[in-house]
Every structure is written in structure tokens, then in C-alpha cells.
N, CA, C and O atoms as CSV, one atom per row, in Angstrom:
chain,resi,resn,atom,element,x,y,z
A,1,UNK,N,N,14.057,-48.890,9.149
A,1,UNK,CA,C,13.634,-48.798,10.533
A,1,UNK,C,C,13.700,-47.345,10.988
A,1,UNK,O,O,14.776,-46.750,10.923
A,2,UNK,N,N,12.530,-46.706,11.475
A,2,UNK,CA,C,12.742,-45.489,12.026
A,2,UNK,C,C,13.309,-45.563,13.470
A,2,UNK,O,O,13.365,-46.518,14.244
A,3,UNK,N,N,13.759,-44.122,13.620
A,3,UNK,CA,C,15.032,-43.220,14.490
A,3,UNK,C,C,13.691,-43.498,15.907
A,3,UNK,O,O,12.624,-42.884,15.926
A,4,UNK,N,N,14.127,-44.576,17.001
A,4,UNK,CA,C,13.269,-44.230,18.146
A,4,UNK,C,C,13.497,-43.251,18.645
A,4,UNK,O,O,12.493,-42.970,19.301
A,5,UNK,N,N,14.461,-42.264,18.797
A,5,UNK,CA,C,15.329,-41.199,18.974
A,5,UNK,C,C,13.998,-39.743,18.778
A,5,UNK,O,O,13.930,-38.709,19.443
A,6,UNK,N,N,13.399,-40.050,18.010
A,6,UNK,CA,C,12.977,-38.923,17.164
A,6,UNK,C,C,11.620,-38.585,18.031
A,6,UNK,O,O,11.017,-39.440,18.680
A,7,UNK,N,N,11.284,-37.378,17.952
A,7,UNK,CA,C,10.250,-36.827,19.204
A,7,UNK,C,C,9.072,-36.926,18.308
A,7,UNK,O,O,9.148,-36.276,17.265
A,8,UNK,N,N,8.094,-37.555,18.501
A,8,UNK,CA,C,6.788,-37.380,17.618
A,8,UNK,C,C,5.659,-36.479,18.889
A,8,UNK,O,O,5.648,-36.676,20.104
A,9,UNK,N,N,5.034,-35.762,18.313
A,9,UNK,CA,C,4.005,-35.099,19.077
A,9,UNK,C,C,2.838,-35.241,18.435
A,9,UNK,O,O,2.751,-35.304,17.209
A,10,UNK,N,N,1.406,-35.330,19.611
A,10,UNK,CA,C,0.185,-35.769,19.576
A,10,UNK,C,C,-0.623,-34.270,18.521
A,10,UNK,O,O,-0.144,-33.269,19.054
A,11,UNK,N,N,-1.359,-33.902,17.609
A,11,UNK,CA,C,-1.744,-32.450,17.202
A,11,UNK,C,C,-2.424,-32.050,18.743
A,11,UNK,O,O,-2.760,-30.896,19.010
A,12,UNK,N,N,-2.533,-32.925,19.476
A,12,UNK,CA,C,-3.237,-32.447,21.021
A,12,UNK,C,C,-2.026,-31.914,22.160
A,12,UNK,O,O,-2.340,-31.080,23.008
A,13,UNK,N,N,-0.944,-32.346,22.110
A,13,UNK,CA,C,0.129,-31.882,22.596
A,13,UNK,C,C,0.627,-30.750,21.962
A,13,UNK,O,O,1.161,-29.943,22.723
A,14,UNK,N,N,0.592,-30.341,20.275
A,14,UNK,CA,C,1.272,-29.344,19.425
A,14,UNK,C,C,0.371,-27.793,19.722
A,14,UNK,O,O,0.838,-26.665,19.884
A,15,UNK,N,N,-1.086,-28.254,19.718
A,15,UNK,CA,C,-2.431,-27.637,19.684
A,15,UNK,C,C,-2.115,-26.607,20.862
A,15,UNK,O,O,-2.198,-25.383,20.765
A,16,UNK,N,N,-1.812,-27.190,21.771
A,16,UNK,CA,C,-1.822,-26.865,23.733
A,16,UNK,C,C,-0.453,-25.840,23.421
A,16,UNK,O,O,-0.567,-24.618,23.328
A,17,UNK,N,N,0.721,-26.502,23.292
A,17,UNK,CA,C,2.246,-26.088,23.106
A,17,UNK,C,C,1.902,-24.499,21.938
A,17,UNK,O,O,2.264,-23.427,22.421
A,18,UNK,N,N,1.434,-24.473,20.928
A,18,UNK,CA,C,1.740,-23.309,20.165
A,18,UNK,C,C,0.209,-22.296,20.205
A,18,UNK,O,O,-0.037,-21.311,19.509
A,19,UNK,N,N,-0.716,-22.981,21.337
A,19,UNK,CA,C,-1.787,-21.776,21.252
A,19,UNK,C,C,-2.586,-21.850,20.556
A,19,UNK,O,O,-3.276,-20.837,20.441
A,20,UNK,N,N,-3.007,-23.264,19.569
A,20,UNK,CA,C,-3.861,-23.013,17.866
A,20,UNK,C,C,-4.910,-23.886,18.566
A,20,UNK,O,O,-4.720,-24.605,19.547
A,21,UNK,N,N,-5.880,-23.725,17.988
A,21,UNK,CA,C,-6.767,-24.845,18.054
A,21,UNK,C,C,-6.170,-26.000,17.146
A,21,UNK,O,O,-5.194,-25.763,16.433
A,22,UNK,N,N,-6.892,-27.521,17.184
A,22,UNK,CA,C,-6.528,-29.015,16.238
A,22,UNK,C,C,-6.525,-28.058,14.963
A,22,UNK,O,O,-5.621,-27.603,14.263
A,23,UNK,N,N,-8.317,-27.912,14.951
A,23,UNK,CA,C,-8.747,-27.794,13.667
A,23,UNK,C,C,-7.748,-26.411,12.752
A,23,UNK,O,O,-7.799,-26.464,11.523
A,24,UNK,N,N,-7.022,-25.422,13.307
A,24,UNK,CA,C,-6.277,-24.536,12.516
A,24,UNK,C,C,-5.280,-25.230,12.541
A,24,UNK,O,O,-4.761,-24.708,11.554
A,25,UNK,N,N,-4.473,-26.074,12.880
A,25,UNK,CA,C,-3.553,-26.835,12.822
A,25,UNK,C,C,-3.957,-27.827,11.467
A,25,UNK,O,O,-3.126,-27.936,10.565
A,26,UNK,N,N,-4.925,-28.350,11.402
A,26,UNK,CA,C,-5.514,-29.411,9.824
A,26,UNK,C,C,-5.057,-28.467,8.817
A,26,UNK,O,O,-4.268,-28.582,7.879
A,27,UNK,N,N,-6.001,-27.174,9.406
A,27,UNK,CA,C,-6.184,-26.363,8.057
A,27,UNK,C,C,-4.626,-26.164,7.747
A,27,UNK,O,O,-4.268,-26.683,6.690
A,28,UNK,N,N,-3.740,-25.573,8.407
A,28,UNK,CA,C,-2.356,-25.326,7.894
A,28,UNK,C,C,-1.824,-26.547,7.146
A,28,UNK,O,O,-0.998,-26.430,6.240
A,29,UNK,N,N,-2.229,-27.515,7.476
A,29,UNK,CA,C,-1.832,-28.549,6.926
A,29,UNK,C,C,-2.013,-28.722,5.436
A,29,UNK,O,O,-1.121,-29.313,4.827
A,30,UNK,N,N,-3.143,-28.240,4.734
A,30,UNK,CA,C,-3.859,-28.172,3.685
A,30,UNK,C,C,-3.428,-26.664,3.198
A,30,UNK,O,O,-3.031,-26.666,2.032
A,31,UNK,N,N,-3.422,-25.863,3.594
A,31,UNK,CA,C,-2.446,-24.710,3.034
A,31,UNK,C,C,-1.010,-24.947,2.978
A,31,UNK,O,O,-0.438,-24.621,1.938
A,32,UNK,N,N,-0.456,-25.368,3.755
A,32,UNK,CA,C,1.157,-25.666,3.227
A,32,UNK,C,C,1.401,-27.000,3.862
A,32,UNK,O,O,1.590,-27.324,5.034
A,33,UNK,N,N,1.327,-27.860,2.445
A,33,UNK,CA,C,1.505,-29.392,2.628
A,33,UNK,C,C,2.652,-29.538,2.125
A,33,UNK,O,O,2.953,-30.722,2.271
A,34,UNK,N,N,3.612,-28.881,1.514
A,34,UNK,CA,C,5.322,-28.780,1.866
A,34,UNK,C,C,5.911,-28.977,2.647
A,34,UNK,O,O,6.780,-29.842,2.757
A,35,UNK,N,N,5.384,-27.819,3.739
A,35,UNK,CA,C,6.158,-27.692,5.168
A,35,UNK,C,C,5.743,-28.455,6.033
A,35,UNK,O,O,6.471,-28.955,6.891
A,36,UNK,N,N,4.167,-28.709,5.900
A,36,UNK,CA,C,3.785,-29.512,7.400
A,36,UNK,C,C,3.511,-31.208,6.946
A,36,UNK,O,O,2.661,-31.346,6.066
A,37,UNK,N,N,3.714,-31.609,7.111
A,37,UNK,CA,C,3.123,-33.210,6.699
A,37,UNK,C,C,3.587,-33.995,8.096
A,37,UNK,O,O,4.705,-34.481,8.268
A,38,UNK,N,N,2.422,-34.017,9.118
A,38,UNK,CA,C,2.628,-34.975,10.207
A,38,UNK,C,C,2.696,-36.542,9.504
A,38,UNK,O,O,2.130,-36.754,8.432
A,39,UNK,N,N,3.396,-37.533,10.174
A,39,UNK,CA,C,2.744,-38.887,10.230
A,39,UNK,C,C,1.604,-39.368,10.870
A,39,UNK,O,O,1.240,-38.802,11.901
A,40,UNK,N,N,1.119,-40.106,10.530
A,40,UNK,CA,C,-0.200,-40.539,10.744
A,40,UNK,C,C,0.037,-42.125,11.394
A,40,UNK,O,O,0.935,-42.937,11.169
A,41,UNK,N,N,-0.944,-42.187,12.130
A,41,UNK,CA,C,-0.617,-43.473,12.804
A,41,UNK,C,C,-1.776,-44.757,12.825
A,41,UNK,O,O,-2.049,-45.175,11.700
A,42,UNK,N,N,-2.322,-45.273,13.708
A,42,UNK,CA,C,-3.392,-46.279,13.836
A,42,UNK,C,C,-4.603,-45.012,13.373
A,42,UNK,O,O,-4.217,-43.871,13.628
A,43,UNK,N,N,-5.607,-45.090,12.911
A,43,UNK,CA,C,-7.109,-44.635,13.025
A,43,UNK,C,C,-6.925,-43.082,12.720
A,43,UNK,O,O,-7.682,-42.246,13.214
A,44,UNK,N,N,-5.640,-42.678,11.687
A,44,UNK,CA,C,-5.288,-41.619,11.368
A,44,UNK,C,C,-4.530,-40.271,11.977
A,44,UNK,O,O,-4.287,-39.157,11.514
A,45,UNK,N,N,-4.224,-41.080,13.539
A,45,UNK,CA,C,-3.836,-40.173,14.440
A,45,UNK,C,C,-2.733,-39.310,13.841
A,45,UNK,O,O,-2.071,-39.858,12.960
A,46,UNK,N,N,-2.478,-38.298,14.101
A,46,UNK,CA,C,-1.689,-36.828,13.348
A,46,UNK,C,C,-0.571,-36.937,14.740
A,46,UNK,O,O,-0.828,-36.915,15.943
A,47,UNK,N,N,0.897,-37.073,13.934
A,47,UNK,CA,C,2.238,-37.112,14.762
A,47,UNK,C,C,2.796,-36.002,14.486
A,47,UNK,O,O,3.287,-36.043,13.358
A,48,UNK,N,N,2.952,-34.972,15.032
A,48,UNK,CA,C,4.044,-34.164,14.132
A,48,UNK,C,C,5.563,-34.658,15.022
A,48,UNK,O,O,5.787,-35.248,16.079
A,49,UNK,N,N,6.291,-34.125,14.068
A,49,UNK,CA,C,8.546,-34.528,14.140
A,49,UNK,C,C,8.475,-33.210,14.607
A,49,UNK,O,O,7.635,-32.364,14.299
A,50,UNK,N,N,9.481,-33.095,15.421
A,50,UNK,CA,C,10.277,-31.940,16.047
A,50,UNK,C,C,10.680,-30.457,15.162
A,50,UNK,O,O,10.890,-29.319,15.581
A,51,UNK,N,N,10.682,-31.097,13.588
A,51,UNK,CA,C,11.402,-30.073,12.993
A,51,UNK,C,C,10.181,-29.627,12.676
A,51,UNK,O,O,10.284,-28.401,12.678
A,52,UNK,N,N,8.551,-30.071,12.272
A,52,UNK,CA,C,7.571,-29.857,11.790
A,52,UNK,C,C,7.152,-28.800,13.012
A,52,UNK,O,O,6.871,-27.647,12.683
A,53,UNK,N,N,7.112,-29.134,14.237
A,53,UNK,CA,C,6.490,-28.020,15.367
A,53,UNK,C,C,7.236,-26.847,15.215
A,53,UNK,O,O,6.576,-25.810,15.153
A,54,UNK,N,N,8.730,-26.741,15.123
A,54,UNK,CA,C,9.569,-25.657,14.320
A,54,UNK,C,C,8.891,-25.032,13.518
A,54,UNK,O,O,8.547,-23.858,13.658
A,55,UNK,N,N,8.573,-25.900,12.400
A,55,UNK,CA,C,7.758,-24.528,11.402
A,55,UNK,C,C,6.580,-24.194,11.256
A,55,UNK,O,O,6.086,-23.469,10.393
A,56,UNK,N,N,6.076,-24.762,12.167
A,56,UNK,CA,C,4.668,-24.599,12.795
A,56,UNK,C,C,4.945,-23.489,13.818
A,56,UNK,O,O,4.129,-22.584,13.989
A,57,UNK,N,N,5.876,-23.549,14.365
A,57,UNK,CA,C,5.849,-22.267,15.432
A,57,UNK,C,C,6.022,-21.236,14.739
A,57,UNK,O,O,5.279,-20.299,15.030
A,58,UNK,N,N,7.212,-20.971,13.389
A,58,UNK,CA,C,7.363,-19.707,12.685
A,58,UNK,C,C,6.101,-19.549,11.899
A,58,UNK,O,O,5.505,-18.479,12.025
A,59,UNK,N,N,5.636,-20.415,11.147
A,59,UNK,CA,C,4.340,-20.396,10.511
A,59,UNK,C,C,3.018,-19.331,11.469
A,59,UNK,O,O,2.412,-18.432,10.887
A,60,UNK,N,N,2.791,-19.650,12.880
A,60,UNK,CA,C,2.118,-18.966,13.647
A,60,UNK,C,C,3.099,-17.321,14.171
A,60,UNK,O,O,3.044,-16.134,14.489
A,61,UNK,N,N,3.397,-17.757,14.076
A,61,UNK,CA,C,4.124,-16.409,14.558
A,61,UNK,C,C,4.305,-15.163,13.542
A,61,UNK,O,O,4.201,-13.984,13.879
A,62,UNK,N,N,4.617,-15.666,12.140
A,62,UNK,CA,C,4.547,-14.821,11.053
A,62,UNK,C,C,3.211,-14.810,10.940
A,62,UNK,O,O,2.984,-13.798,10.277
A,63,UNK,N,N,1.965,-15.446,11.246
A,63,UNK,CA,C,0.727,-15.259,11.085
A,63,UNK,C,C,0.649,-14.143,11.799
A,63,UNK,O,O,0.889,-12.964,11.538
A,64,UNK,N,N,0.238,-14.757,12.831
A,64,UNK,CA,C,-0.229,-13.891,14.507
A,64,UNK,C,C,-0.079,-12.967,14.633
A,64,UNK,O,O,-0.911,-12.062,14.573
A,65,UNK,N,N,1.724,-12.868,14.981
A,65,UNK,CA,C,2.283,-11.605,15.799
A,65,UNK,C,C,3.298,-10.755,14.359
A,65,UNK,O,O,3.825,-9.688,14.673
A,66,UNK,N,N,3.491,-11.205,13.045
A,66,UNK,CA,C,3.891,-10.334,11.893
A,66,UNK,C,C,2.787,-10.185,11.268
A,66,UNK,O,O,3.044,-9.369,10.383
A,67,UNK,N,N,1.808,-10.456,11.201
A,67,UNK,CA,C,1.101,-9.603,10.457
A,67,UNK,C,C,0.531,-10.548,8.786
A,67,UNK,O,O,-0.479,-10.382,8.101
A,68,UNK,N,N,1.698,-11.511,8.627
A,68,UNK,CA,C,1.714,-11.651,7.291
A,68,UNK,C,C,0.426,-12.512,6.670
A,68,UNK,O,O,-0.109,-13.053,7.637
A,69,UNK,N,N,-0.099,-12.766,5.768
A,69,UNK,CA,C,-0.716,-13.535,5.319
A,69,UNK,C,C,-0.769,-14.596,5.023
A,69,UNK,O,O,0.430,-14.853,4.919
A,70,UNK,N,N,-1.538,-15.926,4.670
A,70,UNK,CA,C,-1.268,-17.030,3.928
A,70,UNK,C,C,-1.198,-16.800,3.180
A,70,UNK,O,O,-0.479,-17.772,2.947
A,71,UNK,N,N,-1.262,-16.120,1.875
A,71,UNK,CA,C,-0.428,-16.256,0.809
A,71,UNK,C,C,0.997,-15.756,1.267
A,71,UNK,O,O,1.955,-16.488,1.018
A,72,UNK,N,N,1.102,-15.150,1.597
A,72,UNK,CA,C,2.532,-14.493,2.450
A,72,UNK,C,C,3.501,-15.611,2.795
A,72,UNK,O,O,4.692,-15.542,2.491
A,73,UNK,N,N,2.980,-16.613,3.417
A,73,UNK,CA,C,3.884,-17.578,4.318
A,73,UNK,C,C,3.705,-18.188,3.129
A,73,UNK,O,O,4.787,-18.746,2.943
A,74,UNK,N,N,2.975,-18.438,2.166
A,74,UNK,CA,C,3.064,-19.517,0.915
A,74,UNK,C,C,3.710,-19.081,-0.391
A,74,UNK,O,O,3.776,-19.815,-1.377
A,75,UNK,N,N,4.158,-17.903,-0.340
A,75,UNK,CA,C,5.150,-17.342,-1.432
A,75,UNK,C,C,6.904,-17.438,-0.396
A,75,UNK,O,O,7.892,-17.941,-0.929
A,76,UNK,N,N,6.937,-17.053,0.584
A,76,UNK,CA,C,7.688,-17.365,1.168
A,76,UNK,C,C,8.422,-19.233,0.888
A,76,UNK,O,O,9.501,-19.470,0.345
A,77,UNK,N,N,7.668,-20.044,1.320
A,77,UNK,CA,C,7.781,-21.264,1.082
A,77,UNK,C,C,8.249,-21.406,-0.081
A,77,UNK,O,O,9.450,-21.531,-0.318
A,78,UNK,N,N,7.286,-21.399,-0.981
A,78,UNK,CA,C,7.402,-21.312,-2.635
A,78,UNK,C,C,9.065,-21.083,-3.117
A,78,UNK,O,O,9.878,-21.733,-3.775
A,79,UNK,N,N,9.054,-19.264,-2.105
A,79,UNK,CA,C,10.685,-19.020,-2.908
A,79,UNK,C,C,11.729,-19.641,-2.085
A,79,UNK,O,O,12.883,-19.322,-2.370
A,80,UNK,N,N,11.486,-20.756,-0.779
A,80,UNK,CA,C,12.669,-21.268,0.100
A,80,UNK,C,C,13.038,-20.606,0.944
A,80,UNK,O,O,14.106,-20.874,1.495
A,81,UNK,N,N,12.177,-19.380,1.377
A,81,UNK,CA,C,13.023,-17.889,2.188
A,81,UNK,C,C,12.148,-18.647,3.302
A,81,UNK,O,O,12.177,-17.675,4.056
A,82,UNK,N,N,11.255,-19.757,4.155
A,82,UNK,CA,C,11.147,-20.038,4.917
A,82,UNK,C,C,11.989,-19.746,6.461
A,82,UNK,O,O,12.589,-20.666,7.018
A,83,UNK,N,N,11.922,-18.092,7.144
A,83,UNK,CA,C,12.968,-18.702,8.353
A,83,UNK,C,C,12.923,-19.642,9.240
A,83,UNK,O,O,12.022,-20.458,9.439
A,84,UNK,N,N,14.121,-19.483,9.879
A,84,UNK,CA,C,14.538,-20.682,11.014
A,84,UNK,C,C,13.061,-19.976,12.218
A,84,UNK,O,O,12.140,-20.649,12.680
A,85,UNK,N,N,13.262,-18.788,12.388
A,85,UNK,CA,C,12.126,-17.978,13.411
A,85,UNK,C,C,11.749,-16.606,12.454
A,85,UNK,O,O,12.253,-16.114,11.444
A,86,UNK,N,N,10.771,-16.316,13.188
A,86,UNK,CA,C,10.368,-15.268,12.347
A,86,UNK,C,C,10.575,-13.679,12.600
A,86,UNK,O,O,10.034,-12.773,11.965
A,87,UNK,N,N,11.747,-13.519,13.987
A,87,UNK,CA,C,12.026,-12.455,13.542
A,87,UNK,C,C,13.682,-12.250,13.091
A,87,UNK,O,O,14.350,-11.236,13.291
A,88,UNK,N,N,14.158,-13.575,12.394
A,88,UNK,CA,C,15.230,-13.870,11.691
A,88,UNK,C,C,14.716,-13.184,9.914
A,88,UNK,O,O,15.510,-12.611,9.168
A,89,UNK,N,N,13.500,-13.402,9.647
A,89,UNK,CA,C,12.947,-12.609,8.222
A,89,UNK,C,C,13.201,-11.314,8.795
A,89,UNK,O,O,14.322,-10.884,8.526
A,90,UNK,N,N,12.515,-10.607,9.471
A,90,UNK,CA,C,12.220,-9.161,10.087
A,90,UNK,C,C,13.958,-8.666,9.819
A,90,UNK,O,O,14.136,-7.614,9.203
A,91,UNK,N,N,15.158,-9.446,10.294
A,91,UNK,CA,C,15.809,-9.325,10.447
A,91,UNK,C,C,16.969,-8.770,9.172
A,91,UNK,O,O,17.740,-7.817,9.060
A,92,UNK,N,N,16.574,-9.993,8.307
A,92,UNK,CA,C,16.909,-10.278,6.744
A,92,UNK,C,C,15.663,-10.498,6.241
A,92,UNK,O,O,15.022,-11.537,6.402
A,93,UNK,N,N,15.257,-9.386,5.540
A,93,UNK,CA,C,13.924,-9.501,4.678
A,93,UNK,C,C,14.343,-10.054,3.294
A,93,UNK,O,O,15.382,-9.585,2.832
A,94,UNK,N,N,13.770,-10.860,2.665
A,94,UNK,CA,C,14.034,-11.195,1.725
A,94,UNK,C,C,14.153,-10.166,0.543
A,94,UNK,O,O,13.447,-9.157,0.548
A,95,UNK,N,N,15.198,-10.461,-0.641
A,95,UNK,CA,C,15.593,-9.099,-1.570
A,95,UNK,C,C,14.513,-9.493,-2.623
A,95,UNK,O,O,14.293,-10.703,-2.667
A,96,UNK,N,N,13.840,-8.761,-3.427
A,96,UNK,CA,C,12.707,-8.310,-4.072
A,96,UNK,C,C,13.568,-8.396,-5.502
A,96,UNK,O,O,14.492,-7.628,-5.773
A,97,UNK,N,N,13.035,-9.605,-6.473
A,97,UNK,CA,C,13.978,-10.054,-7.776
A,97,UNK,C,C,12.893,-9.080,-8.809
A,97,UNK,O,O,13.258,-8.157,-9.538
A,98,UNK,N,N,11.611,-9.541,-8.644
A,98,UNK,CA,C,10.927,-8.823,-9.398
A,98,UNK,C,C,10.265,-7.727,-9.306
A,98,UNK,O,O,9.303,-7.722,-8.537
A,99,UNK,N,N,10.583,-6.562,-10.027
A,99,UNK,CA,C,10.267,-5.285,-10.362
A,99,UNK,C,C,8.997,-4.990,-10.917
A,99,UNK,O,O,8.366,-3.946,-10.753
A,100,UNK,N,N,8.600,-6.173,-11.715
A,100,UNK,CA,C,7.348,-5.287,-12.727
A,100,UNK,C,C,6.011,-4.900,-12.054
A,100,UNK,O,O,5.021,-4.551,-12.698
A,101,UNK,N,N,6.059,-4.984,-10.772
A,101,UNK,CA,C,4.685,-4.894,-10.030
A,101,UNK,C,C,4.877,-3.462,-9.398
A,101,UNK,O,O,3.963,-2.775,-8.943
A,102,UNK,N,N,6.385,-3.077,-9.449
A,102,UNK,CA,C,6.689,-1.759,-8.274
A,102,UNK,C,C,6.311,-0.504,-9.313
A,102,UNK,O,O,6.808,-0.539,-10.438
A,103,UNK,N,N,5.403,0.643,-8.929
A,103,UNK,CA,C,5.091,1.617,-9.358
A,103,UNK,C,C,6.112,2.576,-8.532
A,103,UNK,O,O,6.626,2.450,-7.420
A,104,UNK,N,N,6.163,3.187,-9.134
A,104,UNK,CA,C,7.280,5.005,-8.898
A,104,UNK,C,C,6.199,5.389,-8.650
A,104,UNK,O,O,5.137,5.194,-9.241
A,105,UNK,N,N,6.546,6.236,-7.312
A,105,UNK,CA,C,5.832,7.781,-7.286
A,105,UNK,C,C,5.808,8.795,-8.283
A,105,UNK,O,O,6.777,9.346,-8.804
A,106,UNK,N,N,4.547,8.989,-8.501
A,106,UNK,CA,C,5.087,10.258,-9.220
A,106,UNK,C,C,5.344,12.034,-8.741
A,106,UNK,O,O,4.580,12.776,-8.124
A,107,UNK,N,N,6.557,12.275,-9.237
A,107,UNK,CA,C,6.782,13.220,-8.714
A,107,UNK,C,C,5.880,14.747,-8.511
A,107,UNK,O,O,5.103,15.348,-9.253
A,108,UNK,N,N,6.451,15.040,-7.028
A,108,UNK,CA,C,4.937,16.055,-7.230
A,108,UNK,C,C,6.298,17.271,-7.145
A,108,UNK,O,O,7.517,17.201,-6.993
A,109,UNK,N,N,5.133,18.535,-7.368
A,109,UNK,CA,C,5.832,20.146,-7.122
A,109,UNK,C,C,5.394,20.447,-5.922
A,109,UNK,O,O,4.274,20.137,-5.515
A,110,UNK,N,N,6.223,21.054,-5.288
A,110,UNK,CA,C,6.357,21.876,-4.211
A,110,UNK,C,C,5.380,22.683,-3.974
A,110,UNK,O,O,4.867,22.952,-2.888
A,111,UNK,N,N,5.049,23.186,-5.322
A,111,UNK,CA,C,3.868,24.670,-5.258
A,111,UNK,C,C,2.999,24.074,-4.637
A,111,UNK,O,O,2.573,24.258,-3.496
A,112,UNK,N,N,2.582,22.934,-5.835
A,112,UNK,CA,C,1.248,22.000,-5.864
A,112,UNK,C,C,0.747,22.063,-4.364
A,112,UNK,O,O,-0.185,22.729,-3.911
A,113,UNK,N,N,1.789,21.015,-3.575
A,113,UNK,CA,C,1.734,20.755,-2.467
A,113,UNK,C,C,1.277,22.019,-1.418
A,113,UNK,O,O,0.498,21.894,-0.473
A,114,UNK,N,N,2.039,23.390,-1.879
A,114,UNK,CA,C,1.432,24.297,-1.000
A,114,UNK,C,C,0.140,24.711,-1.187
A,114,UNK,O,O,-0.631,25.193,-0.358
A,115,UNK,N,N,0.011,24.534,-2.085
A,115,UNK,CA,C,-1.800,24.984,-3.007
A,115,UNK,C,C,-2.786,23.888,-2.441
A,115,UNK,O,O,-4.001,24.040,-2.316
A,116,UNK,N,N,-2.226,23.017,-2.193
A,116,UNK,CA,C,-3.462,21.678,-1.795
A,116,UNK,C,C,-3.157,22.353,-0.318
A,116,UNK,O,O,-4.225,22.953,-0.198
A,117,UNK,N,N,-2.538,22.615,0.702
A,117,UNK,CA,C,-2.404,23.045,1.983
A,117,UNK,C,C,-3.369,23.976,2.401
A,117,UNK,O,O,-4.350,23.830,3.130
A,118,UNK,N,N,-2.693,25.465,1.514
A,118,UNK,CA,C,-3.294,26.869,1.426
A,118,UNK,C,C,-4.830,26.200,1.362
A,118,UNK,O,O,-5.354,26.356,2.465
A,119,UNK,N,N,-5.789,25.452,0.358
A,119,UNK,CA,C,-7.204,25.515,0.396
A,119,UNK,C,C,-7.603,24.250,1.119
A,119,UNK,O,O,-8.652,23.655,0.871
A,120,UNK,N,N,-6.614,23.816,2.134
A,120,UNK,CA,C,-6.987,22.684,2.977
A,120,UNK,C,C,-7.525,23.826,4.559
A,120,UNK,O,O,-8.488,23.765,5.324
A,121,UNK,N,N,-6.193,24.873,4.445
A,121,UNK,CA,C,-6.807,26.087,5.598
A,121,UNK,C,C,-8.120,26.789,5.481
A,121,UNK,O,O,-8.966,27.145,6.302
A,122,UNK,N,N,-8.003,26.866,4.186
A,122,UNK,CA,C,-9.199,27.984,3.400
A,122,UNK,C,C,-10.068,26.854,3.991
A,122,UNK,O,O,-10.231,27.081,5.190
A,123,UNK,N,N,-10.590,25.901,3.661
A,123,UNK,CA,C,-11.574,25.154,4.197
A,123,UNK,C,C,-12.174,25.173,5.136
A,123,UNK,O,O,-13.375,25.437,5.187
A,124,UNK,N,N,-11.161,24.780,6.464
A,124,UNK,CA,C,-11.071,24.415,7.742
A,124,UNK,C,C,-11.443,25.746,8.273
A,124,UNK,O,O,-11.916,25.637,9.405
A,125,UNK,N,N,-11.388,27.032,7.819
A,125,UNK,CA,C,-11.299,28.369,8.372
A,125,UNK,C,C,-13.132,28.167,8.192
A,125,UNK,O,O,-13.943,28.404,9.087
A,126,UNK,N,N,-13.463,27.666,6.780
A,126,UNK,CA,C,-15.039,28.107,6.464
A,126,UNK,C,C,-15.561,27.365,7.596
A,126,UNK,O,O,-15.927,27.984,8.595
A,127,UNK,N,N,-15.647,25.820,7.529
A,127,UNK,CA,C,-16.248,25.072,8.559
A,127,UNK,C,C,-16.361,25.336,10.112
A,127,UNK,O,O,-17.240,24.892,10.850
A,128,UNK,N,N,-15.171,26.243,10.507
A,128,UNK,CA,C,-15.227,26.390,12.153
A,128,UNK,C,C,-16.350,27.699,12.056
A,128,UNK,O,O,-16.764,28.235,13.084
């Protein structure tokens, strides 16, 4: 027997509440069917649970207002680093296990650097 206790919301009540349209609300659904899985009711109606509008709100918010990507929020998921809010990540960024993708700078000289300067002036002197 389910919890009458438990807050179900209309995707027309969630839609209004977090700013999305239905239809970007489906689509998230189909990009991260981990995190979001409303219940469904008579004629397919879409319920979301209290904890689901939760990560629907960080889900938009790491979209929106961080910047991040869907693959972003779906490697996130993937590794469990899901936050509670999203500027709890910002906060504690997740620690970086794998290395083999990170390139080193390579080191430059000093001269170099003045030599690319010196004929960046030389330039700028011809053009004016």
C-alpha cells in the first residue's frame, strides 16, 4: 500500500514551479531515467514524488544557471556525485580520479615570450 503521506505533483504543477516547459521536462526524463522516473497514472498522466522535483530542480539549475551540460549532469549521475543543490557541487567539486585525458602545459621561455611581445609591438606600430 502506498504512503498517502507522500506529495505527488502534476508535470503541469512541476512545469509552472521550476520554469521548464512539459515537453523539456519528458525530454529530461529520457536523458536521465535514473534520476527522474515520475509515476504514471490513469491515461499515462506523469506524477512526480517530492524527492524527484529535488533533482529536477538541481538538474535545471546545473543546466541553466552552471553552465554544465547533459553529458555533464549524466557523468555526474553515472559517478553518484549527484548534489543535494547545485551550488553544494560549486562548493565541493568533485576530485578528478582520472588523469589520462589531462595534458601539461608545456613549458615556455621567458625570452620566447618577450620575442612574441617585441613583434606583437613591431606590428601594431606598422598598422597604425
Amino acid at each position: 500500500m502506498e504512503n498517502t503521506n507522500e506529495y505527488f505533483a502534476s508535470i503541469n504543477d512541476v512545469s509552472k514551479r521550476l520554469n521548464v516547459p512539459a515537453h523539456t521536462l519528458r525530454y529530461w526524463e529520457k536523458q536521465f531515467p535514473v534520476a527522474i522516473r515520475p509515476t504514471t497514472g490513469a491515461g499515462g498522466r506523469r506524477y512526480y514524488r517530492t524527492e524527484t522535483v529535488a533533482k529536477l530542480i538541481v538538474i535545471r539549475d546545473l543546466l541553466y544557471t552552471h553552465g554544465l551540460t547533459i553529458a555533464g549532469v549524466k557523468k555526474l549521475l553515472r559517478d553518484g556525485n549527484l548534489p543535494s543543490s547545485a551550488d553544494e557541487l560549486l562548493m565541493n567539486p568533485p576530485v578528478v580520479q582520472d588523469m589520462t585525458n589531462v595534458v601539461a602545459a608545456p613549458s615556455v621561455d621567458i625570452s620566447d615570450l618577450n620575442l612574441a611581445i617585441s613583434l606583437l609591438e613591431t606590428a601594431k606600430n606598422i598598422l597604425q
